[in-house]
C-alpha positions as CSV (number, residue, x, y, z in Angstrom):
1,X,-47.4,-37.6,34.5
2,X,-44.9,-39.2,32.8
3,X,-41.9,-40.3,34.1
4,X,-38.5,-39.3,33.0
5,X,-36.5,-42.4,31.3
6,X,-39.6,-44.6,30.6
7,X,-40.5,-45.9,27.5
8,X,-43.4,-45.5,25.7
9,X,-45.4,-48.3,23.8
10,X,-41.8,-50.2,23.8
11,X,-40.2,-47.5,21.4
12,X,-40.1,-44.0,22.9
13,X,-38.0,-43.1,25.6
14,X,-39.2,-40.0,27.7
15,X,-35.7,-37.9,27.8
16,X,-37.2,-34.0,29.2
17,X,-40.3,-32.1,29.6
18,X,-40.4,-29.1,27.4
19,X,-43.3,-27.5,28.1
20,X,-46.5,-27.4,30.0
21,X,-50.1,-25.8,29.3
22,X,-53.5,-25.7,31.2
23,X,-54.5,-29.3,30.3
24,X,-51.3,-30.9,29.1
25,X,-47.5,-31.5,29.6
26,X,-44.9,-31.9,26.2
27,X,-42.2,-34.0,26.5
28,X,-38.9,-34.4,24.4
29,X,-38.8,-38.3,23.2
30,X,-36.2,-40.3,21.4
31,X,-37.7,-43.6,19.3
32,X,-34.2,-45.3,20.0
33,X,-34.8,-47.8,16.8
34,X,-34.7,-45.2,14.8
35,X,-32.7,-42.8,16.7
36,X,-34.8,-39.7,16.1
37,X,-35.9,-37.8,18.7
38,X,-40.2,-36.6,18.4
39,X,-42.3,-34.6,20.9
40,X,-45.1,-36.4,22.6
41,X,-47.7,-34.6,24.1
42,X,-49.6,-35.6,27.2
43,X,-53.2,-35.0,27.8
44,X,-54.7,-36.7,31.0
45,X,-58.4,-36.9,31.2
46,X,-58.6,-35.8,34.8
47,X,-57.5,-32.4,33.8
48,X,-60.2,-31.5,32.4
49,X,-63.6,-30.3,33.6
50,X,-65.0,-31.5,30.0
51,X,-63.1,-34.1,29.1
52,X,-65.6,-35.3,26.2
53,X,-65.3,-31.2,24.8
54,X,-61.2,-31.6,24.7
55,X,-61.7,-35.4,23.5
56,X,-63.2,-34.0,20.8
57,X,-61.0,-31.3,20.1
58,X,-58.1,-33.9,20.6
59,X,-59.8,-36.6,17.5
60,X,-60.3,-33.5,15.1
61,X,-56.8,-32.3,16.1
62,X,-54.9,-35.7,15.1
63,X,-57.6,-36.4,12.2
64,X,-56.7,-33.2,10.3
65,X,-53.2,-33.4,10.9
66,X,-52.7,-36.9,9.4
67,X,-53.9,-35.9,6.6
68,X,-51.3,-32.7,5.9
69,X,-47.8,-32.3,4.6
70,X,-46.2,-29.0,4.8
71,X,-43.3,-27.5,5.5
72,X,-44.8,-25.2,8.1
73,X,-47.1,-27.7,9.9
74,X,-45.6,-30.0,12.8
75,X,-47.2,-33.5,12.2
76,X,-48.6,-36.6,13.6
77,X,-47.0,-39.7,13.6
78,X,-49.0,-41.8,16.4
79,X,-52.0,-41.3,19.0
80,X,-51.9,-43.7,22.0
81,X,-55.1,-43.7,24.9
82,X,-54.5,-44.7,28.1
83,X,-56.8,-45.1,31.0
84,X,-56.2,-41.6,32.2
85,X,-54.7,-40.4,29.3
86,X,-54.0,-39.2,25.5
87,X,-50.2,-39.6,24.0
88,X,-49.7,-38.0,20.8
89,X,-46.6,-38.2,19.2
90,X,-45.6,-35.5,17.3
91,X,-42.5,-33.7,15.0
92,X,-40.2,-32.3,17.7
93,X,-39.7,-28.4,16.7
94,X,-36.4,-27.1,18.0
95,X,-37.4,-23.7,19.0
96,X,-39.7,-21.5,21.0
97,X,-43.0,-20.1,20.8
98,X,-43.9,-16.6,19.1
99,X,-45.6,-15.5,22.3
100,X,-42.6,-16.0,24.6
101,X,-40.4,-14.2,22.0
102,X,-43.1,-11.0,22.8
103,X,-42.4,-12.0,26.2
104,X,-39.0,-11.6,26.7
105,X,-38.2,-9.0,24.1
106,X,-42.0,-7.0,22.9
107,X,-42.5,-5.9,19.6
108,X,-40.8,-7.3,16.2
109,X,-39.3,-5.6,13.3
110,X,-41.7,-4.8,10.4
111,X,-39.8,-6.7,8.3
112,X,-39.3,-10.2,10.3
113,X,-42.9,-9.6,11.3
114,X,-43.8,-9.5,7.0
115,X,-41.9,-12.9,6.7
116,X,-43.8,-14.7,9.2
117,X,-46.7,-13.8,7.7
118,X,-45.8,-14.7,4.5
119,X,-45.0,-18.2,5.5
120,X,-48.2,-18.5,7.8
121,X,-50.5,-16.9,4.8
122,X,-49.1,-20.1,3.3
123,X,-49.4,-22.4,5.6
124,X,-53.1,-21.2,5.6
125,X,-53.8,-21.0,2.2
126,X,-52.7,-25.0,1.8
127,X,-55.4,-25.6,4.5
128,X,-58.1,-23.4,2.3
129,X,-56.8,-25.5,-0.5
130,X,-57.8,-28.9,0.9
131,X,-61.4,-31.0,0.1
132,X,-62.7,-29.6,1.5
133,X,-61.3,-26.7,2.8
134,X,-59.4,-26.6,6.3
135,X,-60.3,-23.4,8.7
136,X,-57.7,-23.2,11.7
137,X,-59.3,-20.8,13.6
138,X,-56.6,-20.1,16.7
139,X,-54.1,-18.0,14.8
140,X,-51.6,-16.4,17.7
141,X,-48.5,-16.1,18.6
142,X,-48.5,-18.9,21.5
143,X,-49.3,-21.4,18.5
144,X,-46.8,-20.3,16.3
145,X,-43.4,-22.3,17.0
146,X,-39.7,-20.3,15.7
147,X,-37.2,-22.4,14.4
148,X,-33.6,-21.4,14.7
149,X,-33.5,-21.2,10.9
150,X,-36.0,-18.1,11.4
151,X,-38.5,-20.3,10.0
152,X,-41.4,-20.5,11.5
153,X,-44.0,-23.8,12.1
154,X,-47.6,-23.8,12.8
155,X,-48.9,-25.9,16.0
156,X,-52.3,-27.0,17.8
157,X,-54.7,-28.1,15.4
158,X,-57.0,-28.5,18.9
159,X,-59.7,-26.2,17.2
160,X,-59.8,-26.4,13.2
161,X,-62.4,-27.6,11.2
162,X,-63.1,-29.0,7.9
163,X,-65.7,-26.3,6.2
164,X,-68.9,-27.8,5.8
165,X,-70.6,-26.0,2.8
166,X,-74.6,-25.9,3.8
167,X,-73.4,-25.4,7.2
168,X,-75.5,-21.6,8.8
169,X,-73.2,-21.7,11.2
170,X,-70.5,-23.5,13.4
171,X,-71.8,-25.6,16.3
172,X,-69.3,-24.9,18.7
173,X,-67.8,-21.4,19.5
174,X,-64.1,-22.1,19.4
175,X,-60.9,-19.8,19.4
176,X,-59.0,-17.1,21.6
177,X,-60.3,-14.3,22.9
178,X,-59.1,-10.9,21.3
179,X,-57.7,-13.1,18.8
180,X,-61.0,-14.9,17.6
181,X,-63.0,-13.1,14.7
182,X,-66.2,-11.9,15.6
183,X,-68.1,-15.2,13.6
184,X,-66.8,-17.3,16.0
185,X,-68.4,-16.5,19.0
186,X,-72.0,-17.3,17.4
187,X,-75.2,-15.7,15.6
188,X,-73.0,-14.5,12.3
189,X,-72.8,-17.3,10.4
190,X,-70.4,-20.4,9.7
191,X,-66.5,-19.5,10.0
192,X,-64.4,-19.5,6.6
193,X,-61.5,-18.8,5.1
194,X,-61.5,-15.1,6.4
195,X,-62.5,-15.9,9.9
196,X,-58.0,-17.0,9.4
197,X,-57.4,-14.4,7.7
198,X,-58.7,-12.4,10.5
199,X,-57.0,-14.2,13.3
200,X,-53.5,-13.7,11.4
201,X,-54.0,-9.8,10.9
202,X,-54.4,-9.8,14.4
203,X,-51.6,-11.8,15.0
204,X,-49.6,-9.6,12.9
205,X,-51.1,-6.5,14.7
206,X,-49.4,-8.2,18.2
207,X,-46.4,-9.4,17.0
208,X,-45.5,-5.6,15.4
209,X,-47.1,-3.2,18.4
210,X,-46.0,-5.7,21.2
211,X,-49.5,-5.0,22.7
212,X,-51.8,-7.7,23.1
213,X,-55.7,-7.1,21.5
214,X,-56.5,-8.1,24.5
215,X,-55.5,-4.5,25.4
216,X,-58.0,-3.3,22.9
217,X,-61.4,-3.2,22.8
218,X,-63.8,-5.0,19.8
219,X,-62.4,-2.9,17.6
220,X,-58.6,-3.4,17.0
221,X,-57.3,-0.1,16.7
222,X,-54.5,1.6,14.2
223,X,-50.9,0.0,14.7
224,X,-50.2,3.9,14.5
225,X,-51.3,4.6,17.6
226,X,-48.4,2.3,19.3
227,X,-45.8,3.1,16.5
228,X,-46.9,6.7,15.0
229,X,-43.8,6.1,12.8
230,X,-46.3,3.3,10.7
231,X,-48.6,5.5,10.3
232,X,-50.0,5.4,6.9
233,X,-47.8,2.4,6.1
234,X,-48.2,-0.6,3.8
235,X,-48.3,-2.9,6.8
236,X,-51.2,-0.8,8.9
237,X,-53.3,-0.9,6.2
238,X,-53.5,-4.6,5.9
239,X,-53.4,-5.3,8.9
240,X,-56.5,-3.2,9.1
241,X,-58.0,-5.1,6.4
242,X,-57.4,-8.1,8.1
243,X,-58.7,-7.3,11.2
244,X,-62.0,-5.6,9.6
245,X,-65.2,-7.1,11.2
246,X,-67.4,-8.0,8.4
247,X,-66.0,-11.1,6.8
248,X,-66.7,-9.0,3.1
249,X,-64.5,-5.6,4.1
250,X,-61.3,-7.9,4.8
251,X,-58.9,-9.9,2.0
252,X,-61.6,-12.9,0.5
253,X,-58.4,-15.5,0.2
254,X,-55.0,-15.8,1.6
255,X,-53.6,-15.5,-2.3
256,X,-55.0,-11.9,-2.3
257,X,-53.3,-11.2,1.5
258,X,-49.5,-12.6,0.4
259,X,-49.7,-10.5,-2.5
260,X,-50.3,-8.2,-0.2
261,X,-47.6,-8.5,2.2
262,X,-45.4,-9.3,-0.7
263,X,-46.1,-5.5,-2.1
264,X,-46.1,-4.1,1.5
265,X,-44.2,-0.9,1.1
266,X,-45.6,0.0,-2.8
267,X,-48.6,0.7,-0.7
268,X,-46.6,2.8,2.1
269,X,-48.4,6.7,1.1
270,X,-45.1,7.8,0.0
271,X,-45.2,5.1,-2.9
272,X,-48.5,5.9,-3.8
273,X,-47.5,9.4,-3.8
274,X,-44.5,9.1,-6.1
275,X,-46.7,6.6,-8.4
276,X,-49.1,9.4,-8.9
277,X,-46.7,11.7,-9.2
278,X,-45.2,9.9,-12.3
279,X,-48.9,9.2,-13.5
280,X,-49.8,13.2,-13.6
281,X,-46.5,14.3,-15.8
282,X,-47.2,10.9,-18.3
283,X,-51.3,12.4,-18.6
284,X,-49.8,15.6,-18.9
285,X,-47.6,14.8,-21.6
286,X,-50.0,12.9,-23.4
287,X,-52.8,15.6,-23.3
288,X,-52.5,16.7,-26.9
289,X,-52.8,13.2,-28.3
290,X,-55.9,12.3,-26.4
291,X,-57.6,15.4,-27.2
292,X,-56.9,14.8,-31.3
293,X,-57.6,11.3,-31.2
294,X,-60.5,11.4,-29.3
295,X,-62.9,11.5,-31.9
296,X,-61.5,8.3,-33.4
297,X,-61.5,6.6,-29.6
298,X,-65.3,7.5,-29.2
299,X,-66.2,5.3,-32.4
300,X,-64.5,2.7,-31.2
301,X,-64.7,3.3,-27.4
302,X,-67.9,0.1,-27.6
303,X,-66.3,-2.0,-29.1
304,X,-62.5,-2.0,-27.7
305,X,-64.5,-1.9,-24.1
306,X,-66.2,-5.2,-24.6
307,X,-63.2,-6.4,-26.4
308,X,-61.1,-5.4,-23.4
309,X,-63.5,-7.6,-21.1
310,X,-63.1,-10.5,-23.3
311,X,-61.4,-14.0,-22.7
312,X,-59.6,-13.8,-25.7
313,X,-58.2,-10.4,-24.9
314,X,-57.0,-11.3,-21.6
315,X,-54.9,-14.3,-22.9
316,X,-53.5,-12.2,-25.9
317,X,-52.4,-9.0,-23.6
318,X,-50.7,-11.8,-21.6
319,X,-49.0,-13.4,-24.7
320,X,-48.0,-9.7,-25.3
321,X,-46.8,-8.9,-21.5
322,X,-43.1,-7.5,-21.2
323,X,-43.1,-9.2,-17.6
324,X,-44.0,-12.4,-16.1
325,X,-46.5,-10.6,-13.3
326,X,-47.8,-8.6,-16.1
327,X,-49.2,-11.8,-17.8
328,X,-50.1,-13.3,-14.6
329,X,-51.9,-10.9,-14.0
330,X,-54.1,-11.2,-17.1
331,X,-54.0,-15.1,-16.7
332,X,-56.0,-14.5,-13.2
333,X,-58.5,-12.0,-15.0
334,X,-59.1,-14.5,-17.9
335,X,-59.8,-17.1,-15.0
336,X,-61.8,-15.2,-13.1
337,X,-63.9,-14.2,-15.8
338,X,-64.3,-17.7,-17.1
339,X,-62.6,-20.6,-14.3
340,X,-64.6,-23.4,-16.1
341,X,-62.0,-22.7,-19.3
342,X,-58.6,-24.5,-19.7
343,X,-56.6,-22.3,-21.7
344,X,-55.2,-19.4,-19.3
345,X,-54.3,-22.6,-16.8
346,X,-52.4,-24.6,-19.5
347,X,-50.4,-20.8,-20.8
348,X,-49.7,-19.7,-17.1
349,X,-48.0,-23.1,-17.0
350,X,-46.2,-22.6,-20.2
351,X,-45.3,-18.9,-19.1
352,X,-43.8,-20.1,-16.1
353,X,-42.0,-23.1,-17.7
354,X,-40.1,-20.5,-20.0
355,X,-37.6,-19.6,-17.9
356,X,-37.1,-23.5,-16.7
357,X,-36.3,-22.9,-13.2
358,X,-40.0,-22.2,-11.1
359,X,-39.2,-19.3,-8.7
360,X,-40.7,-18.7,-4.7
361,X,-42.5,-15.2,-6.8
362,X,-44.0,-17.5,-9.9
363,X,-45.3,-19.9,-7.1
364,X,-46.8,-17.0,-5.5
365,X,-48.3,-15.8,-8.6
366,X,-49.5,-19.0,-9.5
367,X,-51.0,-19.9,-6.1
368,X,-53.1,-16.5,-6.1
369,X,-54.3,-17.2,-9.8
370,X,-55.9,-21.2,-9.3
371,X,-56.8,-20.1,-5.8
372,X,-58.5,-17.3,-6.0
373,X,-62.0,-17.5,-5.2
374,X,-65.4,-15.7,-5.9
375,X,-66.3,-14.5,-2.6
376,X,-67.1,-17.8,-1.2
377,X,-65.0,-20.9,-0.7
378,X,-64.4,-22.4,-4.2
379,X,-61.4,-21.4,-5.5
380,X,-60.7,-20.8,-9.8
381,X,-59.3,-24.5,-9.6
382,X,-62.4,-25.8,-7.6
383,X,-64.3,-24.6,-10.6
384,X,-62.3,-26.1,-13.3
385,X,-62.8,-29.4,-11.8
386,X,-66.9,-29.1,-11.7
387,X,-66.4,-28.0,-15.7
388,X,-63.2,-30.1,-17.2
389,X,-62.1,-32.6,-15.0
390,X,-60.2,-33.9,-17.5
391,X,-58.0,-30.6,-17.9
392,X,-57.8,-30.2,-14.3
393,X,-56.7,-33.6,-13.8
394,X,-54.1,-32.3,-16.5
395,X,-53.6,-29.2,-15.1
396,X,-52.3,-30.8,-11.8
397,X,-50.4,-32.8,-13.1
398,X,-48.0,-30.9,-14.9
399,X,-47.7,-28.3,-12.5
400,X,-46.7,-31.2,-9.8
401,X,-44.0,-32.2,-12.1
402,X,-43.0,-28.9,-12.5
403,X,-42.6,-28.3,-8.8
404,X,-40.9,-32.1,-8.3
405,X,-38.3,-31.3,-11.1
406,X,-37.8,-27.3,-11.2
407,X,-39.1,-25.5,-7.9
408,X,-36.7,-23.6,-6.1
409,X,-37.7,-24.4,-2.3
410,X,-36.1,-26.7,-0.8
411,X,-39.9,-28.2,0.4
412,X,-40.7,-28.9,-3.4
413,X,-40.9,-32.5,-3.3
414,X,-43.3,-32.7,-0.8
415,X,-45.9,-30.1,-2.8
416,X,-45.2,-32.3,-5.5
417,X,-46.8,-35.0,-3.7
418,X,-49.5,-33.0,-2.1
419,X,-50.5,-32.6,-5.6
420,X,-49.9,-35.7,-7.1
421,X,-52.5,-37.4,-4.5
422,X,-55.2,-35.7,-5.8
423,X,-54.8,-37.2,-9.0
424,X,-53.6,-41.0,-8.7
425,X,-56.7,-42.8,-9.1
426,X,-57.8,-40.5,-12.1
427,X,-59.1,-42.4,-15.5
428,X,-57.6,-39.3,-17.6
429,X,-54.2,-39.9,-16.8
430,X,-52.4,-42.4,-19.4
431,X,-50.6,-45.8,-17.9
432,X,-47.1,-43.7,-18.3
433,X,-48.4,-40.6,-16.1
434,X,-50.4,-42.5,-13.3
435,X,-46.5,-44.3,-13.0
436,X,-44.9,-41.7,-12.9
437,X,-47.0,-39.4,-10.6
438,X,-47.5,-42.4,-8.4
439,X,-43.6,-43.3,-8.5
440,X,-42.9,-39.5,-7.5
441,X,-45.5,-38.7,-4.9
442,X,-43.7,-42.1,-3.2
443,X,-40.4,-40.7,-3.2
444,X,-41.6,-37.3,-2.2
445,X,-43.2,-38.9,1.1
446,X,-39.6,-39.4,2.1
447,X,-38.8,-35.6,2.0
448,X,-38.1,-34.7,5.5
449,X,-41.0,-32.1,6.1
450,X,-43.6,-34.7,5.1
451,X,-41.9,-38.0,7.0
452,X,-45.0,-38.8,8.7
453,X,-46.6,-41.6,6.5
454,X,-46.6,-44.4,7.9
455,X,-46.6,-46.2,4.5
456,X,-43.0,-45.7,4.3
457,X,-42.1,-47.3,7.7
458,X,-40.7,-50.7,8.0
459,X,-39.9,-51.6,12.1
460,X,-40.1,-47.9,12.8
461,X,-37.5,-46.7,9.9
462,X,-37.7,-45.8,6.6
463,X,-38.0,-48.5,4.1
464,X,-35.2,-47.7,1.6
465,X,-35.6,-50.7,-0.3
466,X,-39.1,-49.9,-1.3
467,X,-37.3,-45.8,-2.1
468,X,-34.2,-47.8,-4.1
469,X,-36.7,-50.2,-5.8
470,X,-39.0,-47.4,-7.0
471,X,-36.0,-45.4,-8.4
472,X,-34.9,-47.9,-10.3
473,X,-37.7,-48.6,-11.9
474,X,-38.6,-45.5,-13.0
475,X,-35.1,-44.6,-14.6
476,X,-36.0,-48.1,-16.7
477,X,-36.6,-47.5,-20.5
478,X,-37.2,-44.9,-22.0
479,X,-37.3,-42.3,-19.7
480,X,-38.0,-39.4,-22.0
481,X,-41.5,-41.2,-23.3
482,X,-42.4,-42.0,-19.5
483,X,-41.5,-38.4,-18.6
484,X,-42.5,-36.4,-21.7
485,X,-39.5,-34.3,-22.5
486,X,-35.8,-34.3,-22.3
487,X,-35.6,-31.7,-19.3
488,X,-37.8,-33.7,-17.9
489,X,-36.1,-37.0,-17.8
490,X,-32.8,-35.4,-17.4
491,X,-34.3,-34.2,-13.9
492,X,-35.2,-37.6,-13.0
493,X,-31.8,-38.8,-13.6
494,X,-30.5,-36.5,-11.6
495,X,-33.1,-37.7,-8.6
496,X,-31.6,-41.1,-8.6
497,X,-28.4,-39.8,-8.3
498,X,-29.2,-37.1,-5.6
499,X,-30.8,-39.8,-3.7
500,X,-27.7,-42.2,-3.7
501,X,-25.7,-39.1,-2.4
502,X,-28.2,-38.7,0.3
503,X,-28.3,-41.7,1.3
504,X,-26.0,-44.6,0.3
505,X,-25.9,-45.7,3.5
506,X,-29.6,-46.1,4.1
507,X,-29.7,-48.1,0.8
508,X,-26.8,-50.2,2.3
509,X,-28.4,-50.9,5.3
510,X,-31.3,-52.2,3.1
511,X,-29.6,-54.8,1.3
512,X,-28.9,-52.7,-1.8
513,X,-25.3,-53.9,-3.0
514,X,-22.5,-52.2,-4.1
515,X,-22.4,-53.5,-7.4
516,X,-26.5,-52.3,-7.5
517,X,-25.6,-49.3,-6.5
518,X,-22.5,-48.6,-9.4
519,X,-24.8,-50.0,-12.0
520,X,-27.3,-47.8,-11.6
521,X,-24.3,-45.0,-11.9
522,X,-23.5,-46.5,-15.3
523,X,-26.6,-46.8,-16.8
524,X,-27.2,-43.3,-15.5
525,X,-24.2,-41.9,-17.3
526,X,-25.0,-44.0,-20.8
527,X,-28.2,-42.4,-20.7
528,X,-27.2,-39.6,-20.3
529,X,-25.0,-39.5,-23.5
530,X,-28.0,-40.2,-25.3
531,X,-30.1,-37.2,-24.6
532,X,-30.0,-34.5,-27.1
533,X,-30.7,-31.2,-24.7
534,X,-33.3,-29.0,-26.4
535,X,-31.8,-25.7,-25.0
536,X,-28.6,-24.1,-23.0
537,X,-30.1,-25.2,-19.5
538,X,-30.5,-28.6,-20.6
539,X,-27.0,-29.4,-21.5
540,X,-25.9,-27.8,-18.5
541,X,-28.6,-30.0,-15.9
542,X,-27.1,-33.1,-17.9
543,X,-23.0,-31.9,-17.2
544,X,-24.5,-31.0,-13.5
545,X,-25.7,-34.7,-12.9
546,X,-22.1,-36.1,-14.6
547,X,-20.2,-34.1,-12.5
548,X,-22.4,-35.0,-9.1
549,X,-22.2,-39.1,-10.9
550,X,-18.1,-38.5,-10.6
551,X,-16.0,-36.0,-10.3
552,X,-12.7,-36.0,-9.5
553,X,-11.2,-34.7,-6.1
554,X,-15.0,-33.9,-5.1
555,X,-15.9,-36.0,-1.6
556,X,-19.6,-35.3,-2.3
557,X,-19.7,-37.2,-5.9
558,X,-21.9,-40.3,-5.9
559,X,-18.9,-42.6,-6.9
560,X,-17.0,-41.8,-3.8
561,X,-20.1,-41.6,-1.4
562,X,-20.4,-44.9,-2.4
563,X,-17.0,-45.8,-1.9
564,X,-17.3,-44.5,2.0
565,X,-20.3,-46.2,2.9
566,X,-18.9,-49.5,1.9
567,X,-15.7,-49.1,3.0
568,X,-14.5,-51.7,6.1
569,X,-16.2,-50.6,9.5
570,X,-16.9,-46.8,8.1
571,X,-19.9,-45.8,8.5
572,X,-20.2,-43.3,5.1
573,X,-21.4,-40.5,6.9
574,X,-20.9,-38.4,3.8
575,X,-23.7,-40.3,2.2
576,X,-26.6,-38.5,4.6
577,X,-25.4,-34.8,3.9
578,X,-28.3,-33.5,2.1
579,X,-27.0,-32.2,-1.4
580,X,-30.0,-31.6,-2.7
């Protein structure tokens, strides 16, 4: 074991153990050089009576993780291997587990129970989204961290696997008992994206009843019959989806789940009810009009069918939409019909674009269009590449400069570069756009929730010359060419400043100058004079960005963030707030 107050490969110091499992200990650790604290969790080969199984596990564990940036997903920032042990450093998550929640206080309200879904129906639909696709496979409440935020953060990676497409079947049978799907014991084929899907119903199913399926037997039964009150409900039935044993019978793809759980109580029996309520007195109503018109419907009813089915059709009734999930809805029918095709990718980009700021429900919508899949593992967007890999390189990377620039979550410069990634070394993006993306998805890596690239690191801190350099240059020129619009470059603008309100002192300690620093201001503000805003929200994202530049009496503007951090022996403290 590890002994309280040493240090760690000369740069963490062992402060408390926080936990403890069956074949390893979790301690709290502070990397004094950088004075942020990380978790390092300690696996000692003598603990195990098959120590080559859990190496295993413990390579494909750190592998995948290095490899992932999400908000909801602790990561990796070092492995060390010792004689009689494993050390891997990890994201310390203030917080406790899911299962000792249950413990101390049993079952959850519906509705906290519907939100960790939703943000674990995420988390797994990013692995299903990866090349190739990501299957976690130990989904339960003991892996499943709570922030005090309420947020929540997915842990152990011990037993994922990358999805191997001429694969029968997996050749080990991993996972938690009453947990696990039936697939992953052996003999029904190779685990997927439902084998999760599975594992989080059931995780669902404990979190809401308080009973564990280990109670059960094979066959989960109705959350009903713990809570009669949910009988019926929105939430029983998809939990009972979920937890369906045939792979087939339960949601195909995590987009089709959270738009489930983000509809829960339209399909409580009481909506359904009142919808068909409404539905008889509008067929009533109409009666007489069908009746005389149905001679004329009957010549036509061929040709308006086929019509219906069409391409074409699907993109004009969502041109023609009186709501944004109306037209999303058509947009997924038009790519599910035809994936290979551009056009309904390119519109659903320009529907969500026309209302500027890119909402949590258009990201939803978006994620269940591209990501839908036909039954197997390829998603709409897997089959766009295969077809056009020009438009999907395309494709990509507007909608990462749509999540940089306009998306609501606070985690959007990190999916920016997710994105971005996938894209950088592609021939069909100009000189300007391979900048650009490349410039972004290296700012993004500094985003808190995806800190774990090394890349970044110079003596175990951030490198915020490299950040201040890379600003600079891309805020050189002519910003609106590089960028592509006004809105555009107007955001980017506003990045540089954000980032020297964030973190003046950083830049400071750097080397960046004072006078660097104001000049930057200035050319920011001259530039901005220049624009000519193409709408409303334009000309008020460049008077946002003057008044954050300076603004008289405000402590937070950049001008007098600046000021602090160079002021004699201060310490500019107000330069770290996140104003974001």
């Amino acid at each position: 074991m590890l002994q309280i107050g040493s240090v760690i490969d000369g740069k963490y110091k062992i402060l408390s153990e926080v936990g403890r499992g069956g074949m390893s200990v979790v301690y709290l650790a502070l990397n004094e050089r950088a004075n942020k604290t990380w978790a390092i969790k300690e696996v000692r080969k003598d603990g195990s009576t098959d120590f080559e199984t859990t190496r295993q596990g413990l390579i494909a564990e750190t592998d995948i993780l290095k490899k992932l940036k999400h908000p909801h997903i602790v990561s990796i920032v070092d492995v060390l291997e010792s004689e009689d042990c494993f050390l891997i450093v990890m994201d310390y998550i203030e917080g406790r587990s899911l299962q000792k929640l249950l413990n101390k206080h049993g079952a959850q309200p519906v509705e906290k129970v519907v939100r960790w879904g939703m943000q674990l129906c995420d988390v797994l639909g990013y692995l299903h989204s990866r090349t190739p696709p990501i299957i976690y496979r130990d989904m339960k409440p003991a892996n499943v961290m709570l922030q005090p935020d309420g947020n929540v953060v997915l842990t152990d990676f011990g037993t994922a696997r990358e999805y191997k497409l001429h694969n029968l079947e997996d050749t080990a049978c991993l996972g938690t008992r009453g947990y696990a799907a039936p697939e992953q014991f052996g003999g029904r084929g190779q685990t997927d994206a439902r084998t999760d899907i599975y594992c989080l119903g059931v995780t669902l199913y404990h979190l809401i009843t308080g009973h564990s399926p280990l109670e059960t037997n094979s066959v989960i039964p109705p959350v009903s019959r713990w809570l009669p009150g949910l009988a019926q409900s929105g939430i029983e039935k998809i939990i009972q989806k979920c937890c369906q044993p045939e792979p087939q019978d339960r949601y195909q793809n995590c987009a089709e789940l959270m738009y489930a759980l983000e509809h829960v109580h339209d399909l409580d029996n009481a909506a359904i009810r009142s919808r068909r309520l409404k539905w008889g007195a509008f067929v009533a109503s109409c009666a007489v009009t069908v009746l005389s018109l149905a001679g004329m419907a009957g010549f036509s009813f061929a040709e308006h069918s086929e019509t219906a089915r069409s391409y074409e059709a699907f993109l004009a009734q969502a041109r023609s939409a009186n709501t944004f999930e109306e037209a999303a809805g058509c947009y997924r029918s038009a790519m599910d019909l035809a994936p290979g095709r551009p056009e309904a990718y390119e519109l659903l980009l320009e529907t969500i674009d026309n209302d500027v700021v890119f909402t949590s429900e258009e990201n939803t919508a978006l994620r269940g269009c591209i990501l839908n899949t036909d039954g197997g593992t390829r998603t709409n967007l897997d089959r766009l590449a295969a077809a056009d890999r020009e438009s999907w390189t395309q494709f990509i990377y507007r909608m990462a400069t749509d999540y940089y620039f306009f998306y609501e979550g606070t985690d959007r410069r990190a999916r920016a570069a997710n994105w971005f990634e996938q894209i950088l070394d592609s021939s069909y993006l100009s000189e300007q756009e391979r900048t650009l993306a490349a410039g972004l998805t290296t700012i993004g890596k500094y985003d808190e929730s995806s800190g774990s690239d090394k890349s970044i690191y110079l003596n175990g801190s951030y490198d915020y010359r490299a950040l201040w350099d890379e600003l600079v240059a891309m805020t050189d020129g002519d910003v609106v060419a590089k960028t592509g619009g006004t809105r555009y470059a107007a955001a980017l603008y506003g990045e540089l400043v954000y980032q020297l309100r964030k973190n003046a002192v950083s830049f400071k300690s750097c080397g960046v100058t004072r006078a660097e620093m104001t000049a930057q201001l200035d050319k920011v503000s001259g530039a901005l004079d220049s624009l000519a805003p193409e709408n409303e929200y334009v000309a008020q994202q460049i008077e946002d960005i003057r008044l954050q530049i300076d603004s008289p009496g405000n402590s937070l503007d950049a001008r007098t963030i600046i000021d602090a951090a160079f002021q004699t022996g201060g310490t500019g403290s107000a330069g770290n707030q996140n104003t974001d």
